[in-house]
Backbone as JSON Lines, residues from 0, in Angstrom:
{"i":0,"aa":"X","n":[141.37,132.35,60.03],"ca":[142.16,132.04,61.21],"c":[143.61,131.82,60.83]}
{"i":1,"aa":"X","n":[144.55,132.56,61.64],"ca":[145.57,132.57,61.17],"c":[146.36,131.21,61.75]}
{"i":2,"aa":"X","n":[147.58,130.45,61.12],"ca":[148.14,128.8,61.25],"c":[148.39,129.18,62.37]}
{"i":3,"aa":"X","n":[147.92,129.66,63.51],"ca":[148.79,129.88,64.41],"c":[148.7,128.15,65.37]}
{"i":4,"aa":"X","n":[149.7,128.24,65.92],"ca":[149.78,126.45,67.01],"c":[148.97,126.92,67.95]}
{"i":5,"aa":"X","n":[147.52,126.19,68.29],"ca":[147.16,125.91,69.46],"c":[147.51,125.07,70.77]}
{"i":6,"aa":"X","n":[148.14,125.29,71.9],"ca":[147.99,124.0,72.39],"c":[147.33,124.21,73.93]}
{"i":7,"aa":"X","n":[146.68,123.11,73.87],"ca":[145.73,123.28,75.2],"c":[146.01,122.39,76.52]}
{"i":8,"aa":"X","n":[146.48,122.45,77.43],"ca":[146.85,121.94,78.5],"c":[145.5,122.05,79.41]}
{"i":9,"aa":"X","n":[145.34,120.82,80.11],"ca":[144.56,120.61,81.15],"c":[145.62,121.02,82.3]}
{"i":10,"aa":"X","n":[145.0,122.16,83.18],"ca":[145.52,122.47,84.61],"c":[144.69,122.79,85.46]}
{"i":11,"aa":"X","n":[143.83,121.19,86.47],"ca":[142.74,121.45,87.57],"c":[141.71,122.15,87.32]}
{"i":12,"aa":"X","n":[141.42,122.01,86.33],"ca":[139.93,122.8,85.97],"c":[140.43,123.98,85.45]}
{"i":13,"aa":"X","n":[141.36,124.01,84.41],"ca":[141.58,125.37,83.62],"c":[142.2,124.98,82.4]}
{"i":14,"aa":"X","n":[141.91,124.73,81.23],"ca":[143.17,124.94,80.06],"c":[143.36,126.49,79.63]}
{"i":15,"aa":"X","n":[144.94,126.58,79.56],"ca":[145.36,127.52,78.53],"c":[145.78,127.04,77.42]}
{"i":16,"aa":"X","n":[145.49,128.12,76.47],"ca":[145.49,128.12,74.76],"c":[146.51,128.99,74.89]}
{"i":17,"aa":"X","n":[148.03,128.35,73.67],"ca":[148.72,129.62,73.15],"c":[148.08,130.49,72.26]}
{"i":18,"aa":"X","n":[148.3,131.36,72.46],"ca":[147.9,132.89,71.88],"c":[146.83,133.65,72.5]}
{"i":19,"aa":"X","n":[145.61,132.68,72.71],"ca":[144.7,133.61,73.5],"c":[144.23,132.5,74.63]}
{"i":20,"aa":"X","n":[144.24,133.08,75.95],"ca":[144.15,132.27,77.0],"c":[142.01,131.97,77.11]}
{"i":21,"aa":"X","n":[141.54,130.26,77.51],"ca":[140.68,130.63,77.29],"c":[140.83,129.71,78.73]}
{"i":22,"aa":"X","n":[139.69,130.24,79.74],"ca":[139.54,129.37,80.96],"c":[138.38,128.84,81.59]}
{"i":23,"aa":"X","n":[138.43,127.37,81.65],"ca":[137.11,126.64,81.67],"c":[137.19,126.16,82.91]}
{"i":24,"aa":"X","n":[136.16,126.75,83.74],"ca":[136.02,126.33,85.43],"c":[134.69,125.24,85.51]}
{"i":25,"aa":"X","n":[135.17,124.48,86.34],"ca":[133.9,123.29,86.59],"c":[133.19,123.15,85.82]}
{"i":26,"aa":"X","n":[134.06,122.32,85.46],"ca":[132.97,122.03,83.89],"c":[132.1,120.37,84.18]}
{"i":27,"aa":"X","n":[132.61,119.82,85.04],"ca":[131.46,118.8,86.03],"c":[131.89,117.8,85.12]}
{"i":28,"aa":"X","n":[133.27,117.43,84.73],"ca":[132.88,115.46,84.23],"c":[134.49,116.15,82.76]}
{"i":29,"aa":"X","n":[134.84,115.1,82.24],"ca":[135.92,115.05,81.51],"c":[135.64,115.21,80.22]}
{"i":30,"aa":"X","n":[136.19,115.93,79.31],"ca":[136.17,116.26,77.98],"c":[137.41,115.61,77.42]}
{"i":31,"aa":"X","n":[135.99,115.56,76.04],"ca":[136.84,114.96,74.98],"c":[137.08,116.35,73.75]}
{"i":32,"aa":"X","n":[138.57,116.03,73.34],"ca":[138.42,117.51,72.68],"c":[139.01,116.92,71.3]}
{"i":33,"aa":"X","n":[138.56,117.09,70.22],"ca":[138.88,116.66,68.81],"c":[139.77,117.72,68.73]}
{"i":34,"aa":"X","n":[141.2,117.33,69.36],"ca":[142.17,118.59,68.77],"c":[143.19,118.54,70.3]}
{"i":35,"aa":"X","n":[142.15,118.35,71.29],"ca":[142.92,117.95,72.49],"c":[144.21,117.21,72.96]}
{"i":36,"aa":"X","n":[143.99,115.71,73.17],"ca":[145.02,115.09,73.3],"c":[145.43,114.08,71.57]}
{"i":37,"aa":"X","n":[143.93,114.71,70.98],"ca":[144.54,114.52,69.15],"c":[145.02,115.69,68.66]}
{"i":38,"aa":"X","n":[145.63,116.29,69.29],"ca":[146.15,117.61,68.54],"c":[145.54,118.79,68.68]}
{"i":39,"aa":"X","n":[145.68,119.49,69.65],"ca":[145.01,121.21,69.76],"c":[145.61,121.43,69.02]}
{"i":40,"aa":"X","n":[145.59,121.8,67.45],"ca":[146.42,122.55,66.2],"c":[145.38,123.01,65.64]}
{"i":41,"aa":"X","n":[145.63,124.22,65.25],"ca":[144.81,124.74,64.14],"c":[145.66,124.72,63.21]}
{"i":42,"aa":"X","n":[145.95,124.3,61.73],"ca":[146.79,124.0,60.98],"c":[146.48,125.01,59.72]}
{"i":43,"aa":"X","n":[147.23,125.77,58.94],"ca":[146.72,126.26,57.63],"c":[145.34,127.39,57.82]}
{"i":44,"aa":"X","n":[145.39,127.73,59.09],"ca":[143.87,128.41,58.82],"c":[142.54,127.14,58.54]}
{"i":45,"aa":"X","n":[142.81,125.58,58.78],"ca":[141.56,125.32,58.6],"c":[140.59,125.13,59.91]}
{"i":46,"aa":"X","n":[139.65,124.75,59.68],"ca":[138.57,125.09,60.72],"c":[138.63,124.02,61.6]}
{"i":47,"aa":"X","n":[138.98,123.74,63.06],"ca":[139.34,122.34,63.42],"c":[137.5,122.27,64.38]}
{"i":48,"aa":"X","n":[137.21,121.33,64.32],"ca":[136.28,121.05,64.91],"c":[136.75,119.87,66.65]}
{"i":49,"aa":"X","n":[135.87,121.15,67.32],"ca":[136.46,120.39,69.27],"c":[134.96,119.98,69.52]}
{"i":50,"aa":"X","n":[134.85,118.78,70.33],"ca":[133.33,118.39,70.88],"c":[133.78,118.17,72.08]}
{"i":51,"aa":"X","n":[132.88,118.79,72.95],"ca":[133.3,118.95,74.22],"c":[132.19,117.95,75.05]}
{"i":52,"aa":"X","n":[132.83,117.32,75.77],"ca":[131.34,116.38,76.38],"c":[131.33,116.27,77.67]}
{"i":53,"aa":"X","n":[130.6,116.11,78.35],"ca":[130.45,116.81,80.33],"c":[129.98,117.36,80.78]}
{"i":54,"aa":"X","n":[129.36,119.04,79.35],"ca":[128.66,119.49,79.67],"c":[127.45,120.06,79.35]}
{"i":55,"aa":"X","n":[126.63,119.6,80.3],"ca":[125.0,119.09,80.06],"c":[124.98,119.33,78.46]}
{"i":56,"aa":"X","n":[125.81,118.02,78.04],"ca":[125.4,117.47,76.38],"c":[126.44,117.81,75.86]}
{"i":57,"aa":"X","n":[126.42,117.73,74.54],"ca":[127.91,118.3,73.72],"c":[127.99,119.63,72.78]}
{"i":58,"aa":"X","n":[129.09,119.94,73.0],"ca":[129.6,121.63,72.12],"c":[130.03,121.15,71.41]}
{"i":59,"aa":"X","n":[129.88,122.22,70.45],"ca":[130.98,121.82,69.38],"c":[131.34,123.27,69.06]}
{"i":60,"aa":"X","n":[132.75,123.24,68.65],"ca":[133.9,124.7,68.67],"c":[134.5,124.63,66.89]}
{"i":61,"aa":"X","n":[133.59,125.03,66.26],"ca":[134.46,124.96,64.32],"c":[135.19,126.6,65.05]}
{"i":62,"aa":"X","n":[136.47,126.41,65.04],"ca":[137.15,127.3,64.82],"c":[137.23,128.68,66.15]}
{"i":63,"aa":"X","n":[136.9,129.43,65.94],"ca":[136.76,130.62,66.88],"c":[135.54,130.24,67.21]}
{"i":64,"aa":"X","n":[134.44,129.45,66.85],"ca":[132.78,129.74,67.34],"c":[132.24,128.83,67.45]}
{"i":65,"aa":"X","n":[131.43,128.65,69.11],"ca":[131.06,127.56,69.97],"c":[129.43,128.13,69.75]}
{"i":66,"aa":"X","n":[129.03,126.96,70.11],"ca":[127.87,126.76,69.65],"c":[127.36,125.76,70.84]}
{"i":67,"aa":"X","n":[126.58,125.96,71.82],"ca":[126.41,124.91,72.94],"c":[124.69,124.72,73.38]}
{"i":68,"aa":"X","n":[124.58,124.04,74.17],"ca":[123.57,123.71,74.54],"c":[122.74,125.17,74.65]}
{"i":69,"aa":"X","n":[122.85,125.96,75.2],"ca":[121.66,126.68,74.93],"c":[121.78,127.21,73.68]}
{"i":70,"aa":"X","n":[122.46,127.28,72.69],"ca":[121.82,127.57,71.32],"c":[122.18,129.24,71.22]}
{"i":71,"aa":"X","n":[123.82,129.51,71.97],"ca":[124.19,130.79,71.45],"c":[125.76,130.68,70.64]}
{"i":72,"aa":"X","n":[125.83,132.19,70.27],"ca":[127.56,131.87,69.97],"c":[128.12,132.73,70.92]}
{"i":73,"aa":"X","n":[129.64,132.55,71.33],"ca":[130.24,133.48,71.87],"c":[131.19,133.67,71.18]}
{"i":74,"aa":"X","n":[132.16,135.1,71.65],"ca":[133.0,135.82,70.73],"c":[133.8,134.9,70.56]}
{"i":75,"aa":"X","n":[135.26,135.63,69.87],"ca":[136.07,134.23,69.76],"c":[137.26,134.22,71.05]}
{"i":76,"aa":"X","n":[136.83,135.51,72.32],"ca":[137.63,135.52,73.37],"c":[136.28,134.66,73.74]}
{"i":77,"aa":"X","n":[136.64,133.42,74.2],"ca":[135.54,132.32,74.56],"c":[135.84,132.56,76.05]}
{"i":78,"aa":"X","n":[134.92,132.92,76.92],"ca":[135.08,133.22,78.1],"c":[133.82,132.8,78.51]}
{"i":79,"aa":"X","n":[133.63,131.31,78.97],"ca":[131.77,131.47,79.83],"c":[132.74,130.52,81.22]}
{"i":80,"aa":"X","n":[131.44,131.78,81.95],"ca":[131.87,131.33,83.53],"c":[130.31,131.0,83.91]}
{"i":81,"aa":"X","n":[130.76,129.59,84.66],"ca":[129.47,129.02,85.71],"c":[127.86,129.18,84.8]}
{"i":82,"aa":"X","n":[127.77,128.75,83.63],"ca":[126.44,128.72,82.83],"c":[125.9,127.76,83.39]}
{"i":83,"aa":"X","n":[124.78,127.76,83.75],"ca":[124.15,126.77,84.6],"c":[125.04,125.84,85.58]}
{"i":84,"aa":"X","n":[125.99,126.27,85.98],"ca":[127.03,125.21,86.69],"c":[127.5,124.04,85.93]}
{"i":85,"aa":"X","n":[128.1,124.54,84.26],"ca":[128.42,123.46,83.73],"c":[129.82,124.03,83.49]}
{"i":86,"aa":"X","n":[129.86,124.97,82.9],"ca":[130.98,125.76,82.05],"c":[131.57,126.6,83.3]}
């Protein structure tokens, strides 16, 4: 992963990411993001770990690859719309 600066803004049920836009609709309850309001940075190429909590249970994001309650990965254009009405 290249040092590039992440930063993630909460806007009404959407953050954008600099460089690649990722957009999270109704996600039903408030996240906590290890990187969020502690720093959306990816620094040096290292792997930042985000835990996302709200929805039905917690994600966790090492880097480009989420890993969530049902037990898949998605690409690293992270795009899930309305998964069980959480995401």
């Amino acid at each position: 992963m290249e040092g590039e600066r992440r930063r993630w803004r909460r806007r009404g049920g959407e953050e954008k990411m600099e460089g690649e836009r990722s957009r999270w609709r109704g996600r039903g309850g408030e996240e906590e993001m290890e990187g969020e309001r502690r720093r959306g940075v990816d620094e040096g190429g290292e792997k930042v770990r985000r835990r996302w909590r709200g929805r039905g249970g917690e994600e966790e994001m090492e880097g480009k690859r989420r890993r969530g309650g049902d037990g898949g990965e998605e690409e690293e254009r992270r795009r899930w719309r309305g998964r069980g009405g959480e995401e």
